[in-house]
VOBA-1610 file (N, C-alpha, C; in pm, whole numbers, padded with zeros to 5 digits, always signed):
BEGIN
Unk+05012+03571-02075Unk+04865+03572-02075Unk+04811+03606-01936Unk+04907+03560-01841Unk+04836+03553-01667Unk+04844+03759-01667Unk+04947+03824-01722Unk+04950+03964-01721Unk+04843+03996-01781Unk+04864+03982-01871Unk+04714+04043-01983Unk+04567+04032-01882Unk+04562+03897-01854Unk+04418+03881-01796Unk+04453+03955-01671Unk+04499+03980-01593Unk+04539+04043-01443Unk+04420+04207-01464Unk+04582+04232-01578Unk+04493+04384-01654Unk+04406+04416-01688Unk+04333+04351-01778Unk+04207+04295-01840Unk+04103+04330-01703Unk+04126+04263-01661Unk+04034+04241-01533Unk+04029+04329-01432Unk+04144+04382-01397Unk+04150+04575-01331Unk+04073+04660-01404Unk+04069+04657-01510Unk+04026+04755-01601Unk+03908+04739-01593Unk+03848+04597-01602Unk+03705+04599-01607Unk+03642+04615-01437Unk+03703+04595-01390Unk+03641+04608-01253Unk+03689+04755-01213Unk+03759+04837-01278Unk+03760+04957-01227Unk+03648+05073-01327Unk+03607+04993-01396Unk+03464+05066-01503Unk+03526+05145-01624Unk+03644+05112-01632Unk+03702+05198-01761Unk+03691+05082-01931Unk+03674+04960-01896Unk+03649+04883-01972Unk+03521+04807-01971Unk+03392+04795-02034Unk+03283+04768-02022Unk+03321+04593-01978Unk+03205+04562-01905Unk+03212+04366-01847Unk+03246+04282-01943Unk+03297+04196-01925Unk+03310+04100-02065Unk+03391+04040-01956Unk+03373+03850-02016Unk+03458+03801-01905Unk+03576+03734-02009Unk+03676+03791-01887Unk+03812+03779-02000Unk+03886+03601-02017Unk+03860+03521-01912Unk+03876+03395-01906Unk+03814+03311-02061Unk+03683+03390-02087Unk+03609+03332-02186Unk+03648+03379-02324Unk+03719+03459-02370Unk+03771+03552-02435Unk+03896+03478-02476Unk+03980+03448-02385Unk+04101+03455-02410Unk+04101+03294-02429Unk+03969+03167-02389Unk+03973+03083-02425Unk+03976+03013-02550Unk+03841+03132-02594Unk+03793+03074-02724Unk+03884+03159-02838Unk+03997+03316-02843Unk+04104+03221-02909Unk+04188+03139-02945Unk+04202+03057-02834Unk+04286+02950-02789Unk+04239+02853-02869Unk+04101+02847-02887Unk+04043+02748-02976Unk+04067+02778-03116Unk+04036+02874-03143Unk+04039+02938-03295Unk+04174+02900-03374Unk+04277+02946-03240Unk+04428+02882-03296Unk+04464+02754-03276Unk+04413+02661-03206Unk+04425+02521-03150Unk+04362+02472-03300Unk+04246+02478-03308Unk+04151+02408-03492Unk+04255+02398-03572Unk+04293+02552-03604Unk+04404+02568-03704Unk+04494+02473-03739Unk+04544+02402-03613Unk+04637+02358-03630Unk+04599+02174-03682Unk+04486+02144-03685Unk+04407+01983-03680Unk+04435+02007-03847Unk+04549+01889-03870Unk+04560+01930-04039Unk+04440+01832-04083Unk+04409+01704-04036Unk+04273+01647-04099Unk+04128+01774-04100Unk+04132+01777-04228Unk+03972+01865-04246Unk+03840+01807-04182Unk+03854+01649-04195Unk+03761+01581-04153Unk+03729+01615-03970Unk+03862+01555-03929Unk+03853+01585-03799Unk+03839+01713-03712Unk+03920+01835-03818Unk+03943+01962-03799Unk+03725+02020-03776Unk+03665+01955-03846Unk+03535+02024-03863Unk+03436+01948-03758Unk+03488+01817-03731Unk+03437+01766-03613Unk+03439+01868-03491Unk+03564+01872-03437Unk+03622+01979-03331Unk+03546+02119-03336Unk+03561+02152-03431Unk+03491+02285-03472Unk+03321+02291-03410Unk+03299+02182-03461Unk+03138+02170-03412Unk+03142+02140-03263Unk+03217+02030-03226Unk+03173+02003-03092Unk+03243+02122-02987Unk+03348+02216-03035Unk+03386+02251-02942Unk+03279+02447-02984Unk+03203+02442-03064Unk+03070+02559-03063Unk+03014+02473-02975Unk+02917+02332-03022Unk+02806+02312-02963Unk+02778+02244-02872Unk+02891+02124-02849Unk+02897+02048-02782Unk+02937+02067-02626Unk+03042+02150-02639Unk+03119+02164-02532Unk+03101+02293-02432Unk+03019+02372-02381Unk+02943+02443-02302Unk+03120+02491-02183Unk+03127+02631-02181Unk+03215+02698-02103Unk+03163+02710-01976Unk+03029+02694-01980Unk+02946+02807-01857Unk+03018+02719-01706Unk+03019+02769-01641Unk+03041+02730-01481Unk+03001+02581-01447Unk+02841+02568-01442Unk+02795+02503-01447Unk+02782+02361-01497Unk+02845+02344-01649Unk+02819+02240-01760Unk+02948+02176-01741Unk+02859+02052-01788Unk+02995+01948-01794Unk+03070+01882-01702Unk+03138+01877-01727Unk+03253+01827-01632Unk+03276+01962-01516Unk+03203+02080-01540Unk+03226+02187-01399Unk+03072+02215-01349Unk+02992+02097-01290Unk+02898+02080-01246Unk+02893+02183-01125Unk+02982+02174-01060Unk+03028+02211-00937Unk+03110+02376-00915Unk+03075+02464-00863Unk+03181+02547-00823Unk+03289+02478-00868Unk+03389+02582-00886Unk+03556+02596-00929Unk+03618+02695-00957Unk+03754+02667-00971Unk+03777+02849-01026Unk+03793+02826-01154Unk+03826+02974-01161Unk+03779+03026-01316Unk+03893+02924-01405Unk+04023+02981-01346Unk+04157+02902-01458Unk+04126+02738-01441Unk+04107+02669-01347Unk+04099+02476-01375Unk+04003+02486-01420Unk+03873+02577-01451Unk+03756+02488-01558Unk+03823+02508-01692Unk+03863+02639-01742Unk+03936+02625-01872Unk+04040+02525-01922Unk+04151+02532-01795Unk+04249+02398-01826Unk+04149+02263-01844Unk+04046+02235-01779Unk+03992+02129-01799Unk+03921+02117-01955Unk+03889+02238-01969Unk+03814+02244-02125Unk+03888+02201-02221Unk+04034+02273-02194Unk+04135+02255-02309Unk+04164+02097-02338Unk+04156+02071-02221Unk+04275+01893-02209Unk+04141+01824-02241Unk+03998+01814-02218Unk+03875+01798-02275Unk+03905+01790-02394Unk+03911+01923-02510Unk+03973+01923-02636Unk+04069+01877-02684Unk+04190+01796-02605Unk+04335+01793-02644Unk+04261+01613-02727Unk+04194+01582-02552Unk+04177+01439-02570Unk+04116+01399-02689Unk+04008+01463-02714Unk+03920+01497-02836Unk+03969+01420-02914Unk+04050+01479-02961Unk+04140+01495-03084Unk+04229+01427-03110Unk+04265+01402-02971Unk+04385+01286-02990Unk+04313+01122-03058Unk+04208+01081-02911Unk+04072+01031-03018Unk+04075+00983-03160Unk+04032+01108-03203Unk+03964+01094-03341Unk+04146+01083-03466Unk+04243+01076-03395Unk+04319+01064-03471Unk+04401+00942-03456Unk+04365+00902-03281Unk+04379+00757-03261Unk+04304+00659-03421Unk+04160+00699-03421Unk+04078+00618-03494Unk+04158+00590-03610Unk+04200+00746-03682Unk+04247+00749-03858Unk+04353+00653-03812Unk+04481+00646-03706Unk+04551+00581-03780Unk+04527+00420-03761Unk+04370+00372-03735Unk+04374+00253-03738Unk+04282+00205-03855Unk+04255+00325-03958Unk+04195+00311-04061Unk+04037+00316-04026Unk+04022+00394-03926Unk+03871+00405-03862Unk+03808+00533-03880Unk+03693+00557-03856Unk+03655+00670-03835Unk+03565+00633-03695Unk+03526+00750-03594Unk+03442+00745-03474Unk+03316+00602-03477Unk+03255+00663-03637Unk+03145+00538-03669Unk+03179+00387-03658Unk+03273+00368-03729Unk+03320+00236-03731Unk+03410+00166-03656Unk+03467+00256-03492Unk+03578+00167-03449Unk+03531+00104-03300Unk+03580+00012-03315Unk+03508-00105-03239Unk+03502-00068-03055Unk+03384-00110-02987Unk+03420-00066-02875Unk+03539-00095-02771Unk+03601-00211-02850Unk+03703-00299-02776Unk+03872-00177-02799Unk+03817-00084-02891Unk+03990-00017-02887Unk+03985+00122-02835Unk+03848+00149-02805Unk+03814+00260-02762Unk+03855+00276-02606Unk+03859+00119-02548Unk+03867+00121-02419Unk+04028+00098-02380Unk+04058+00045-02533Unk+04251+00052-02508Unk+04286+00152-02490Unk+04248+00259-02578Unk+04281+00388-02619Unk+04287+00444-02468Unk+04162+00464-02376Unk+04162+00546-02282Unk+04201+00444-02171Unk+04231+00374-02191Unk+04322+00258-02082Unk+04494+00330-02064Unk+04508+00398-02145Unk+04650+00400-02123Unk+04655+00591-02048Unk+04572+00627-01964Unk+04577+00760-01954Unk+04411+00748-01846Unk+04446+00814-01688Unk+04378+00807-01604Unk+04260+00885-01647Unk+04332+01044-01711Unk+04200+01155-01730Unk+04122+01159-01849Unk+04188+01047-01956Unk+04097+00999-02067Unk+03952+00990-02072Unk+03892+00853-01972Unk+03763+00868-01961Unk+03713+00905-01938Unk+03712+00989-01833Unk+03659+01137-01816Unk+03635+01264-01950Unk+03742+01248-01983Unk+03752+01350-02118Unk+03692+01346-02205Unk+03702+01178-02233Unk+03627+01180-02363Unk+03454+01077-02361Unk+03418+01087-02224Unk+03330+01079-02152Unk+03169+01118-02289Unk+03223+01290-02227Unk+03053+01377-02321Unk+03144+01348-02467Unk+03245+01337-02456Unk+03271+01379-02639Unk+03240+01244-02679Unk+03198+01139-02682Unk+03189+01035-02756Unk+03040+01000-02710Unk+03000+01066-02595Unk+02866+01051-02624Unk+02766+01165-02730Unk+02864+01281-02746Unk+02793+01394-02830Unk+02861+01317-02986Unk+02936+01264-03014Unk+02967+01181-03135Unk+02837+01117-03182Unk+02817+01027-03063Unk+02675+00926-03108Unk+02532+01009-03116Unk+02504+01065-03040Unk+02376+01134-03001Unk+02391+01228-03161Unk+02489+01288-03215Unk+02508+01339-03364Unk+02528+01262-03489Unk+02500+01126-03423Unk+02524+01063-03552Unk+02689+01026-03635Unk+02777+01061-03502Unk+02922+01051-03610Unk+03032+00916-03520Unk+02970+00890-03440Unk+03044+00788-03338Unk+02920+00678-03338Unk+02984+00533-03223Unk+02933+00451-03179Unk+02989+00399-03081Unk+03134+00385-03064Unk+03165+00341-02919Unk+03126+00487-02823Unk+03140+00398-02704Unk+03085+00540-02582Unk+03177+00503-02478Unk+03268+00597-02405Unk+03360+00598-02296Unk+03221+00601-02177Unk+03278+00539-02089Unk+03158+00658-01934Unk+03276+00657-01843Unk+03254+00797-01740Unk+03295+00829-01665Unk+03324+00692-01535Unk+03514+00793-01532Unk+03523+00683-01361Unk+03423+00668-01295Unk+03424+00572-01242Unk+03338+00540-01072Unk+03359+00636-00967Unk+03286+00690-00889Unk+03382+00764-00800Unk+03330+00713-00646Unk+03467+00680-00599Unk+03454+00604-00444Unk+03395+00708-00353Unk+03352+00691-00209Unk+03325+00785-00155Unk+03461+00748-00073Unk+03504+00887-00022Unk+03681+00916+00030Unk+03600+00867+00197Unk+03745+00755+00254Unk+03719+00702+00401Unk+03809+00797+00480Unk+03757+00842+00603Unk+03865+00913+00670Unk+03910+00863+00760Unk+04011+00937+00786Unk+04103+00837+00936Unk+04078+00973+01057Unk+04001+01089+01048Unk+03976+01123+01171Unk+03873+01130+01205Unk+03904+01101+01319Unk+03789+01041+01452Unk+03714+01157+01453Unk+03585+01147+01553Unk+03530+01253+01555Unk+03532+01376+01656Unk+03640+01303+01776Unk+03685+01382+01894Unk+03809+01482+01816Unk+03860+01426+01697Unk+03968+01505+01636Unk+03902+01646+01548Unk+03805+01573+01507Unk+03742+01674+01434Unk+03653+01804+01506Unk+03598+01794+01614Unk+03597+01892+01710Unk+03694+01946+01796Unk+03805+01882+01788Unk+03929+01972+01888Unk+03991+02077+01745Unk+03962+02037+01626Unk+04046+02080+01530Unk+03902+02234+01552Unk+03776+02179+01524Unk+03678+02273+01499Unk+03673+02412+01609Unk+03738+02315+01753Unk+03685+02413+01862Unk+03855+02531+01866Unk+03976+02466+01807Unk+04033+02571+01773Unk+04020+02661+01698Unk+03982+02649+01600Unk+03941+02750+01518Unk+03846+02849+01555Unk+03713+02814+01609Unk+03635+02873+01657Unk+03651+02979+01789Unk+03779+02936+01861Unk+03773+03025+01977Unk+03955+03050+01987Unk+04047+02991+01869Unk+04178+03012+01889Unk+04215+03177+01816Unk+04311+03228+01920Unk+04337+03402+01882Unk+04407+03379+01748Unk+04407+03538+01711Unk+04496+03552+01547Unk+04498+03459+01466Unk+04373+03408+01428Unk+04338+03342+01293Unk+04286+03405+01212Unk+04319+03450+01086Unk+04285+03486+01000Unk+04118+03492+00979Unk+04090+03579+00875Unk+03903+03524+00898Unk+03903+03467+00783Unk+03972+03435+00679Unk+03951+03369+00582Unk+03989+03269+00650Unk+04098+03197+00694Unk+04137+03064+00756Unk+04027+03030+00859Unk+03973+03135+00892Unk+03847+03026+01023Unk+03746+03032+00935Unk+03727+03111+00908Unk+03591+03072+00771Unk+03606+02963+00670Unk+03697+02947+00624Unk+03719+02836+00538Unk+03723+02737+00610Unk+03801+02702+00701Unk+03843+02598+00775Unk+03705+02497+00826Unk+03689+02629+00933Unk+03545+02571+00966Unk+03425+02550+00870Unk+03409+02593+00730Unk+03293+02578+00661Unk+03326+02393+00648Unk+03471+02362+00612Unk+03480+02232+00568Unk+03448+02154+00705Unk+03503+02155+00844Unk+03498+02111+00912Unk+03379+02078+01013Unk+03276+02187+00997Unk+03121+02193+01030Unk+03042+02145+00956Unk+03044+02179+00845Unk+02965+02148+00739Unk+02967+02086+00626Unk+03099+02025+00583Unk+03171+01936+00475Unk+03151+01991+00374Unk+03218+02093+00364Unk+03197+02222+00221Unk+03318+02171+00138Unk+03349+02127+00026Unk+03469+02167-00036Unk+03512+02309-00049Unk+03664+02342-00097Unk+03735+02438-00126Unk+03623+02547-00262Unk+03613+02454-00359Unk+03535+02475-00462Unk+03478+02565-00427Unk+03348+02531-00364Unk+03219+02531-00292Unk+03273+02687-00236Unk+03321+02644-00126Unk+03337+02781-00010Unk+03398+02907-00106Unk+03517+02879-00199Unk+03513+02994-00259Unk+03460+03082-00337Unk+03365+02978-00397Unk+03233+03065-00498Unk+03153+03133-00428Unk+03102+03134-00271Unk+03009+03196-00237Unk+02996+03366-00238Unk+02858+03410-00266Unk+02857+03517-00308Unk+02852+03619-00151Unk+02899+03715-00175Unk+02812+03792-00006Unk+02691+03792+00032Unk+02596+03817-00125Unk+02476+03767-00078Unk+02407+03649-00024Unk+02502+03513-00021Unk+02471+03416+00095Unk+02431+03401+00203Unk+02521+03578+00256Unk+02532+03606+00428Unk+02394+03689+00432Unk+02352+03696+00496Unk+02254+03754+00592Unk+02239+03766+00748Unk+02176+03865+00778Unk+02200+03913+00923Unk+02023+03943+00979Unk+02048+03854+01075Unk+01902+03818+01136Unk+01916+03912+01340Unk+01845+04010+01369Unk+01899+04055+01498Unk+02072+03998+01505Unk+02146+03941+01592Unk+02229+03932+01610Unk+02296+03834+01577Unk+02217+03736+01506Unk+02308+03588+01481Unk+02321+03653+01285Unk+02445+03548+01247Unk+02442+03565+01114Unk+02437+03429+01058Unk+02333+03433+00900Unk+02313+03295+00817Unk+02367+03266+00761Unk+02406+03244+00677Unk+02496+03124+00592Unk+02408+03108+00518Unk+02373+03118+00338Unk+02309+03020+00276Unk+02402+02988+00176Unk+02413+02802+00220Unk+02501+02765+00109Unk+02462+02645+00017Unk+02320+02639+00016Unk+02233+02583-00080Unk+02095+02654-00072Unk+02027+02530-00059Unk+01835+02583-00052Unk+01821+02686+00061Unk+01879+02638+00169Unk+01824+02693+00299Unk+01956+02784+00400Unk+01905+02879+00461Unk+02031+02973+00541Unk+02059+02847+00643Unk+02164+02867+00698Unk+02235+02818+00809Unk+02296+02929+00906Unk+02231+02908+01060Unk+02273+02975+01159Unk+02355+02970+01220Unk+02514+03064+01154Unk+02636+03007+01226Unk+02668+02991+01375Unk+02771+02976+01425Unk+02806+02960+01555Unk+02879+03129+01561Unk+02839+03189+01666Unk+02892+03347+01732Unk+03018+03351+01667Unk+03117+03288+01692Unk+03229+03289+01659Unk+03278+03277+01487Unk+03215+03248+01435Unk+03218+03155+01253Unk+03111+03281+01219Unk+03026+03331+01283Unk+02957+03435+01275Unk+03040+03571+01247Unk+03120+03610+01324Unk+03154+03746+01339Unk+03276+03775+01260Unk+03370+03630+01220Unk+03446+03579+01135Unk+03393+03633+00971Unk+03303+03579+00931Unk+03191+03569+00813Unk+03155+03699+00834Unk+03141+03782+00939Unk+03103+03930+00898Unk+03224+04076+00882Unk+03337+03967+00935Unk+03441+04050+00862Unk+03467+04024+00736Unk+03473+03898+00651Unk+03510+03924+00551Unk+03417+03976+00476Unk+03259+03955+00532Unk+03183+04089+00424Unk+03192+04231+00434Unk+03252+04266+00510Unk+03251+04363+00564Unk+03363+04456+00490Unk+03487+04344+00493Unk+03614+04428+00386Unk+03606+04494+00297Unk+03691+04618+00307Unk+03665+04753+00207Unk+03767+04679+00108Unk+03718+04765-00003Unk+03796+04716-00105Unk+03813+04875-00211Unk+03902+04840-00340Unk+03926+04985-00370Unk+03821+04975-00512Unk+03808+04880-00519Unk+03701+04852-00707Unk+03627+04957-00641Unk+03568+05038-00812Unk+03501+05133-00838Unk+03350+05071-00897Unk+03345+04954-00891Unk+03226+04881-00909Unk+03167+04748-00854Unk+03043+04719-00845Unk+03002+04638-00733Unk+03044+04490-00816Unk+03149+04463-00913Unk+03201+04338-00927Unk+03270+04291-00853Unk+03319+04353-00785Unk+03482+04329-00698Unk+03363+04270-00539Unk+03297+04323-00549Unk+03152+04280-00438Unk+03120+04151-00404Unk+03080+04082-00532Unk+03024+03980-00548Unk+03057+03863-00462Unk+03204+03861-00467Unk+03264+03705-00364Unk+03321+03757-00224Unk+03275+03629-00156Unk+03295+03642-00001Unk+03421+03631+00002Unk+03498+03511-00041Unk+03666+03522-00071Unk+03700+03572-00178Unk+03713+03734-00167Unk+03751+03808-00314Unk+03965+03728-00317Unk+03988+03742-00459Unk+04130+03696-00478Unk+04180+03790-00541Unk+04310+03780-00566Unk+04391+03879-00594Unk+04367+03935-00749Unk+04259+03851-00839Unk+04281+03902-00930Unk+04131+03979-00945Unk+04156+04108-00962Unk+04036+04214-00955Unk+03880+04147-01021Unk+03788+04150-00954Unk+03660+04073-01031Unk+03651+03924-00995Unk+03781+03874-00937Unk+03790+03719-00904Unk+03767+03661-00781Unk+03701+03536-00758Unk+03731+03545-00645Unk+03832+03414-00612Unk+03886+03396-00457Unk+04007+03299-00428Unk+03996+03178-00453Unk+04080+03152-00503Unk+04107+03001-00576Unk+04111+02891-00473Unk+04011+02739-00540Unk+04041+02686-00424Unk+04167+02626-00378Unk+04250+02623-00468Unk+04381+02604-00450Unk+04435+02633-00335Unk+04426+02789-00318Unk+04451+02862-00249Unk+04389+02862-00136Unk+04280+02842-00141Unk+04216+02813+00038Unk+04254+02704+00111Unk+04232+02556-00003Unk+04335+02457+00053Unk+04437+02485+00108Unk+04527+02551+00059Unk+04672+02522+00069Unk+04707+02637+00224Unk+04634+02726+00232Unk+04584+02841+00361Unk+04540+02728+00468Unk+04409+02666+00477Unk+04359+02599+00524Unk+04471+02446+00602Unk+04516+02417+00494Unk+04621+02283+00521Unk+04732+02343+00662Unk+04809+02466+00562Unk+04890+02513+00678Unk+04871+02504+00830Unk+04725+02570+00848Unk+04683+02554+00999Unk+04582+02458+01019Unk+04650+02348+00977Unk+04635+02192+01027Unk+04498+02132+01054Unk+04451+02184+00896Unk+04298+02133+00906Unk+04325+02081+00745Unk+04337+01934+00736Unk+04334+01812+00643Unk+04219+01818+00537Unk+04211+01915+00417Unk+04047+01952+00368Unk+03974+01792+00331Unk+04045+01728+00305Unk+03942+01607+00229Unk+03906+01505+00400Unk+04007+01456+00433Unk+03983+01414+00633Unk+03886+01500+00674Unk+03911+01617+00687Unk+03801+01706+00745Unk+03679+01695+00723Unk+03675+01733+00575Unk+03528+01698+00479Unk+03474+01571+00501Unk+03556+01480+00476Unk+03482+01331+00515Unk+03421+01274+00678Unk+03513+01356+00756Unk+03462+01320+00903Unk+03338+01407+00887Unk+03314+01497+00855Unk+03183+01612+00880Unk+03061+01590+00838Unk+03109+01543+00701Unk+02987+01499+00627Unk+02901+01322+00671Unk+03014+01254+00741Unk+02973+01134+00801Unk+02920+01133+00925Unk+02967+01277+01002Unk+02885+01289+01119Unk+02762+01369+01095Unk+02748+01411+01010Unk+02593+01496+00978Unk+02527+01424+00905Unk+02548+01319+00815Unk+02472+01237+00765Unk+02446+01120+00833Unk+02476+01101+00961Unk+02437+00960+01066Unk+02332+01053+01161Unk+02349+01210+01147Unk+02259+01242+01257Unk+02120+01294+01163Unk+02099+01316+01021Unk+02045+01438+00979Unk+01992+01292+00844Unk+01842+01350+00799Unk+01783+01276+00679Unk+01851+01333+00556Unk+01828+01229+00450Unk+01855+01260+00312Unk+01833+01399+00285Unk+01751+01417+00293Unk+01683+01537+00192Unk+01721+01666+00235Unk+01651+01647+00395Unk+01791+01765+00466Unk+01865+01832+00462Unk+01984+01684+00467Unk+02140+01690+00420Unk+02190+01758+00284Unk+02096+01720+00213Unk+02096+01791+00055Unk+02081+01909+00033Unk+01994+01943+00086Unk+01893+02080+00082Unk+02024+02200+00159Unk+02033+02163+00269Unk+02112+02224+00361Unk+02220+02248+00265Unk+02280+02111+00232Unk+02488+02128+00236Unk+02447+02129+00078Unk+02405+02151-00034Unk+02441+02174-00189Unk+02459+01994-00172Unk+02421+01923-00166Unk+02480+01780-00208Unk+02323+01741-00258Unk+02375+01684-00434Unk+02253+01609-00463Unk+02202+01479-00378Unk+02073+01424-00378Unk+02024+01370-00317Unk+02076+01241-00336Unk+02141+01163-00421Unk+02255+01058-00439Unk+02316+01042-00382Unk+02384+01170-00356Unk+02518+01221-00328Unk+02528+01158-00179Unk+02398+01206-00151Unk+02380+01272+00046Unk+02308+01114+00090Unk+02244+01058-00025Unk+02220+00881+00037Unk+02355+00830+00056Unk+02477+00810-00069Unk+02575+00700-00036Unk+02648+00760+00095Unk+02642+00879+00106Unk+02676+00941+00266Unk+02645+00891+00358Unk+02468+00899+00345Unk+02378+00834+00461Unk+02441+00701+00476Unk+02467+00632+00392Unk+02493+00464+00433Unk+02613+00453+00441Unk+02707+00521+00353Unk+02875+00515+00436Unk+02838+00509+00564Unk+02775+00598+00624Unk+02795+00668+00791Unk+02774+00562+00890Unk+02661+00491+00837Unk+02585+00348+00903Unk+02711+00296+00901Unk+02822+00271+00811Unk+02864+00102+00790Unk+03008+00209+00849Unk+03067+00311+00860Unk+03213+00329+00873Unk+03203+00406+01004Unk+03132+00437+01101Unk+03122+00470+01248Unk+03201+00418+01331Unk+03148+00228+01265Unk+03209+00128+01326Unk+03356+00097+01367Unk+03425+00154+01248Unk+03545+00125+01211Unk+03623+00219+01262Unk+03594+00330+01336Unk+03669+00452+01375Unk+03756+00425+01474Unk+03687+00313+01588Unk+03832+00274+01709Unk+03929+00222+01678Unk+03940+00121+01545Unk+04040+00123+01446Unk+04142+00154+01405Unk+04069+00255+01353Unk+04105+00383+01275Unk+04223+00475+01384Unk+04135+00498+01471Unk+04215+00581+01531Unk+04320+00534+01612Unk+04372+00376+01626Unk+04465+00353+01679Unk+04573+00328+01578Unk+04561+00375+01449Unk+04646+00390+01357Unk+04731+00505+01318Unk+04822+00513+01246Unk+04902+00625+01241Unk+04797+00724+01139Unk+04811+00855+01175Unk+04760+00995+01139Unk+04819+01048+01022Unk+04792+01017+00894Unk+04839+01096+00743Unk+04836+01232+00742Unk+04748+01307+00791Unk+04669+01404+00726Unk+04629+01397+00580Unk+04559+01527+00528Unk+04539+01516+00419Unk+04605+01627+00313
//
């Protein structure tokens, strides 16, 4: 399938095959043959519905609120669907259906499996809201991540990048987006070229509401990779600042991580020192507006920052994990 879509996707980005996105394509037969196989009719027509109406592919929805790449939102869709199902067949064999099984086994059920509640999170709330369920899963808690580097670490790491020879411009661009600005991988790889803009001699950054005026160096970095020729015969191959290897795509964050890690920049340490030093110096709304972080998001920041500043001399006389 990884061949097919490779091809698929040359073809369409070289204009010999009209747009169509092949990720979405090659999902929803996956579904068509996945139903097939649900020998309960009952359950088989549940699935059917929630995975037309319920369950939303787009970028955006769901559980892919956030930038991502193209292949983990689908794997997430699928195992979304696996759980589904597993679910609703948990229920039959306890002589239940969604309507009638008690909230007390619903929570056994996804007790035994970390990515359960998550999974079956919207699906048991689109059960009830349709009239075919009554217990309701909700989503993990999610902690905010503590870091163990200091903030003198996080500028010796920043000021290499920024002025160290033969770094890649994807590795200082990435590096530094997390380390300046507490960008995830996600995040930094979705951005479009049209983000960048060029003002007289400095270059912007917009990676939410408002441009950001890079530093000379993170600047001229950011204007090589817009700058890269490429061989697509159409302005799809255009679109992303980190184009990836697969024609029309752009780089996985996998892949920037794992680039990024090599030259010894820790993405989640990084992210967490950055975002704790810009949210002790910078207001809510700001912070939001500026960095893509909902305004929730960018308060429990604001008050981490107050209460874990403290703790950094600590911190830093402890041994160094990375991330």
């Amino acid at each position: 399938m990884k061949a097919g879509s490779f091809l698929l996707n040359m073809l369409i980005t070289s204009g010999t095959l009209p747009n169509f996105d092949v990720d979405e394509s090659f999902f929803q037969y996956w579904v068509s043959e996945w139903l097939g196989g649900i020998n309960n009719p009952e359950n088989r027509l549940i699935m059917r519905r929630y995975a037309r109406w319920g369950l939303s592919t787009k970028p955006w929805a769901g559980l892919s609120s956030r930038p991502t790449n193209y292949t983990a939102r689908f794997q997430r869709l699928r195992s979304q669907l696996r759980d589904s199902e597993a679910f609703l067949t948990f229920a039959d064999s306890l002589g239940h259906t969604p309507l009638t099984l008690p909230q007390r086994f619903l929570d056994a059920f996804i007790a035994e499996s970390t990515s359960r509640r998550d999974n079956l999170a919207q699906f048991t709330r689109w059960l009830k809201k349709n009239g075919f369920g009554h217990a309701v899963a909700s989503h993990r808690s999610r902690q905010m991540p503590a870091s163990v580097m200091s903030p003198d670490g996080r500028w010796r790491l920043a000021r290499r990048l920024l002025h160290g020879p033969a770094v890649d411009p994807v590795d200082r661009v990435g590096g530094l987006l997390i380390l300046l600005y507490g960008q995830t991988a996600t995040r930094i790889v979705s951005l479009h070229r049209s983000a960048v803009t060029f003002e007289k001699n400095e270059v912007l950054l917009t990676i939410a509401d408002h441009p950001i005026r890079l530093p000379d160096e993170l600047g001229e970095a950011t204007t090589v990779l817009f700058n890269r020729s490429t061989t697509a015969h159409t302005d799809q191959s255009d679109t992303w600042l980190f184009r990836g290897r697969v024609p029309g795509k752009h780089l996985t964050s996998g892949a920037l991580a794992r680039r990024v890690t090599r030259i010894g920049v820790p993405v989640r340490d990084s992210r967490s020192a950055a975002l704790l030093d810009l949210a002790s110096d910078m207001p809510v709304a700001l912070l939001a507006d500026l960095l893509g972080l909902s305004i929730a998001a960018a308060s429990r920041w604001s008050k981490v920052a107050k209460r874990d500043w403290l703790s950094y001399p600590s911190l830093r006389m402890g041994p160094y994990t990375g991330g």
